[in-house]
TORKOL-4160 file (C-alpha; in steps of 0.2 Angstrom, whole numbers, padded with zeros to 4 digits, m for minus):
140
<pt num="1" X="m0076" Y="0094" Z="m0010"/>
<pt num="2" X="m0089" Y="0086" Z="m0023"/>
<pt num="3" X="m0092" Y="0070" Z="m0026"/>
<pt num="4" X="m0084" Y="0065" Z="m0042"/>
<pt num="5" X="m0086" Y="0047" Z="m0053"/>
<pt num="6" X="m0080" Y="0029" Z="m0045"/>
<pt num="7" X="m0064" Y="0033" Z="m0059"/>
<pt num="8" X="m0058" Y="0046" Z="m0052"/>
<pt num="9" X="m0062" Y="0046" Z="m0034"/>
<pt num="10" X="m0059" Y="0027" Z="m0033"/>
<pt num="11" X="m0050" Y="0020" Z="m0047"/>
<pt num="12" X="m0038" Y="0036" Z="m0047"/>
<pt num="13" X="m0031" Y="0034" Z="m0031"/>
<pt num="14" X="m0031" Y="0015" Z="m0030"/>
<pt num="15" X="m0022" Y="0011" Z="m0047"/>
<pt num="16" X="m0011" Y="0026" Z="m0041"/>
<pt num="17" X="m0003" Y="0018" Z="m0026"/>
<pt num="18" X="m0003" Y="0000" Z="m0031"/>
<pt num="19" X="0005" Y="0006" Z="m0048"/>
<pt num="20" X="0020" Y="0014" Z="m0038"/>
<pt num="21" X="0023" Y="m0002" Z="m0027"/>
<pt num="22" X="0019" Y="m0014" Z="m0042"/>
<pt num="23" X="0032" Y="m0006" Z="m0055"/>
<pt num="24" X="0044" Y="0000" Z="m0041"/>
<pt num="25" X="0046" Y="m0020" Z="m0035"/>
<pt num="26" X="0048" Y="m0025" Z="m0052"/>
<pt num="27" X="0062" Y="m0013" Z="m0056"/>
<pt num="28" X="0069" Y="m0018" Z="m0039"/>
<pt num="29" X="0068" Y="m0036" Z="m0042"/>
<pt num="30" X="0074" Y="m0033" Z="m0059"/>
<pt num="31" X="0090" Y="m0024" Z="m0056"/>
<pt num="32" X="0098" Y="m0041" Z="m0046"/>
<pt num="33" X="0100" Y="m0048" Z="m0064"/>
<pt num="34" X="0110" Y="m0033" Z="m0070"/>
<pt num="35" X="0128" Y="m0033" Z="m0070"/>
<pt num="36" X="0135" Y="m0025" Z="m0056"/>
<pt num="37" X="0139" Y="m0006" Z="m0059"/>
<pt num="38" X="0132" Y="0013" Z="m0056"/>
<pt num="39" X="0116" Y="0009" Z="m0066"/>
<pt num="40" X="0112" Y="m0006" Z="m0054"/>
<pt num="41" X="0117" Y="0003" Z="m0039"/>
<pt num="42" X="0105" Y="0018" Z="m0044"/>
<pt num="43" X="0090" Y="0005" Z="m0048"/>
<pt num="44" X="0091" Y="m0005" Z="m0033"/>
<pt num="45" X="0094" Y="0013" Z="m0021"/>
<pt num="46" X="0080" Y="0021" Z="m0028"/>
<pt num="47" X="0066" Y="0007" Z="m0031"/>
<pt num="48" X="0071" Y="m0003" Z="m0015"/>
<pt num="49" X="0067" Y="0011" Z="m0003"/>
<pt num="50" X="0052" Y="0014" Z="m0014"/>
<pt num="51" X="0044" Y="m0004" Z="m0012"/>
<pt num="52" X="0045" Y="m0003" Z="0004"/>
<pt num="53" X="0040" Y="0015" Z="0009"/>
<pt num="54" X="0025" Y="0011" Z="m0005"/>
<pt num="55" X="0021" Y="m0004" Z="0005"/>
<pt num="56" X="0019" Y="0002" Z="0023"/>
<pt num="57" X="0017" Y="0019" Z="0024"/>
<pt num="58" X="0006" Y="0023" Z="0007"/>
<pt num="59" X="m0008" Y="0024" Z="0018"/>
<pt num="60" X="m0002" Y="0040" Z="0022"/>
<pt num="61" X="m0004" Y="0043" Z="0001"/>
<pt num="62" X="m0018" Y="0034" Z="m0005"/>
<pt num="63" X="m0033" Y="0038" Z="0006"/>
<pt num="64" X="m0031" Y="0055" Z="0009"/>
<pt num="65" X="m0030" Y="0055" Z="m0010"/>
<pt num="66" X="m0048" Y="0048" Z="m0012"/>
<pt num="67" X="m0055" Y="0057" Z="0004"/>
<pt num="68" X="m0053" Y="0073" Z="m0003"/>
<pt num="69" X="m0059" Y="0068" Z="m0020"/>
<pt num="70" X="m0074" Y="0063" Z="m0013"/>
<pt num="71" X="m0074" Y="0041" Z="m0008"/>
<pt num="72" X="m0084" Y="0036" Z="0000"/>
<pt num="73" X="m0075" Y="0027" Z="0020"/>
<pt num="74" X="m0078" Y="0008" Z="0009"/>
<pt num="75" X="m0068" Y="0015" Z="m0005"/>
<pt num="76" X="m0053" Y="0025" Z="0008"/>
<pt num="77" X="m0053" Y="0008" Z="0014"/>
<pt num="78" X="m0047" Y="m0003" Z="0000"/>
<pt num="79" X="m0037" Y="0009" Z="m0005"/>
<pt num="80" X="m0027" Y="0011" Z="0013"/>
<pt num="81" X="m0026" Y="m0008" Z="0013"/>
<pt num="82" X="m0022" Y="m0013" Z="m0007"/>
<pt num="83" X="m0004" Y="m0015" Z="m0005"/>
<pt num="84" X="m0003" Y="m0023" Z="0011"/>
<pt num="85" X="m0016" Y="m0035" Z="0009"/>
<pt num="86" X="m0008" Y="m0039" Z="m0008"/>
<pt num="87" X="0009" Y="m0041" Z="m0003"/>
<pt num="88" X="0002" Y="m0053" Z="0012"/>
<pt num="89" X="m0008" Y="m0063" Z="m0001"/>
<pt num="90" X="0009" Y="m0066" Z="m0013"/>
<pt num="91" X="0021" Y="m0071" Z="0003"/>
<pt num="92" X="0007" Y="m0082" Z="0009"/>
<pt num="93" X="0006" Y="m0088" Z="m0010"/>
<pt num="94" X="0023" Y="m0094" Z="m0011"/>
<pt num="95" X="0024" Y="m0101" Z="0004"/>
<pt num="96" X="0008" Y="m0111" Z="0005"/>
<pt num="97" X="0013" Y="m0126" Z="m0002"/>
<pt num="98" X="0027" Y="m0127" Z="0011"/>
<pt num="99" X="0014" Y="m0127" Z="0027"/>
<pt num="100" X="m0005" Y="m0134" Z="0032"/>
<pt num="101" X="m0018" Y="m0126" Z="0032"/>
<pt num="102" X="m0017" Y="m0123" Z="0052"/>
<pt num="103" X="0003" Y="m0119" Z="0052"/>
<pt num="104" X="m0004" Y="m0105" Z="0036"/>
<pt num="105" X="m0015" Y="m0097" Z="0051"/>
<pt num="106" X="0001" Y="m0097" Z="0061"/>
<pt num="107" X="0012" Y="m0089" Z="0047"/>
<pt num="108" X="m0002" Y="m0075" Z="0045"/>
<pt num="109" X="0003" Y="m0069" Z="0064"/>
<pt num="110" X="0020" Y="m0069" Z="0062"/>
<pt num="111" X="0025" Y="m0050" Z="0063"/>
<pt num="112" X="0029" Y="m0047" Z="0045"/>
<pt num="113" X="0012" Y="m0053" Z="0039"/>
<pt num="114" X="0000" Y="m0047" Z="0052"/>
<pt num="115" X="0008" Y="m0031" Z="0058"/>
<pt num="116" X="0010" Y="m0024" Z="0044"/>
<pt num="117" X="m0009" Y="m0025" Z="0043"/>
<pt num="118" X="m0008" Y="m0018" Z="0060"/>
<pt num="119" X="0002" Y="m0003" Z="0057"/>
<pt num="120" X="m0009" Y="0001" Z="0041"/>
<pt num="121" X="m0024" Y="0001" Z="0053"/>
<pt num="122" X="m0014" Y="0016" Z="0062"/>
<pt num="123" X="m0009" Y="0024" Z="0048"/>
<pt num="124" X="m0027" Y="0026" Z="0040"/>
<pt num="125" X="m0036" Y="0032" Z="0056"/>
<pt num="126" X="m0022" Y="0045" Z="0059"/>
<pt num="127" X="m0025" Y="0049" Z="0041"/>
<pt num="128" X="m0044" Y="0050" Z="0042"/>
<pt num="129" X="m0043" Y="0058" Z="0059"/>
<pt num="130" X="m0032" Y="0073" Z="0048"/>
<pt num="131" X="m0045" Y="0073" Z="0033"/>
<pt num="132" X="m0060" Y="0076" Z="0043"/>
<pt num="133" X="m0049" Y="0090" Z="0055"/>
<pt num="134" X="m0045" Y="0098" Z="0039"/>
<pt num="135" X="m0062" Y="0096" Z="0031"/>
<pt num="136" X="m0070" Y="0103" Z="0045"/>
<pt num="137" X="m0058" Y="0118" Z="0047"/>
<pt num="138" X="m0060" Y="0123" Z="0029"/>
<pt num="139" X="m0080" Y="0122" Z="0031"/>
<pt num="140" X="m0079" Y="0134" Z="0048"/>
């Protein structure tokens, strides 16, 4: 396992799993406008599950990605937590204006928001507990 350039041991990985759940949600909130039919049907199937499994268990993708290619724990760390923090930042985006700032704090611990921080917090140290099993087996 080398260490290879930020691009490909960073970039690689991050732009990799907030690709999938960027263009999987925007063909999943596309396909509503569509007329009903099989195409639609197919769209909002396939991309729907996508969001979602892209958004809480792409910890499970992303990181391992990186580790192996040589990032550093900083950069498996953004990486585990892009889409997550992202999607919390958007939901707590549009709903801002609706809140104060003390009822936002509030709305950051309602399950939906903070837990799925939470469960990504599991997933990565399962992930990085794998990684460095597997790294260490291969150097034996």
């Amino acid at each position: 396992m080398g260490k290879k350039g930020v691009l490909q041991r960073f970039l690689f990985p991050l732009l990799l799993v907030v690709g999938i759940n960027l263009i999987a949600g925007l063909i999943y909130d596309g396909s509503s406008g569509l007329s009903p039919g099989i195409f639609r049907d197919l769209l909002i199937n396939v991309f729907g599950p996508l969001t979602f499994v892209s958004l809480w268990f792409f910890a499970f993708l992303g990181p391992p990605l990186a580790y192996f290619l040589g990032a550093t724990a900083l950069e498996r760390t953004v990486v585990a937590f892009a889409n997550p923090v992202l999607w919390v930042v958007s939901v707590e985006a549009k709903v801002c204006c609706q809140y104060s700032p003390a009822e936002m704090i509030y709305f950051f611990f309602l399950p939906w928001t903070f837990g799925i921080i939470c469960v990504t917090c599991v997933e990565f140290s399962l992930v990085e507990l794998f990684c460095r099993f597997v790294q260490k087996k291969d150097s034996l």
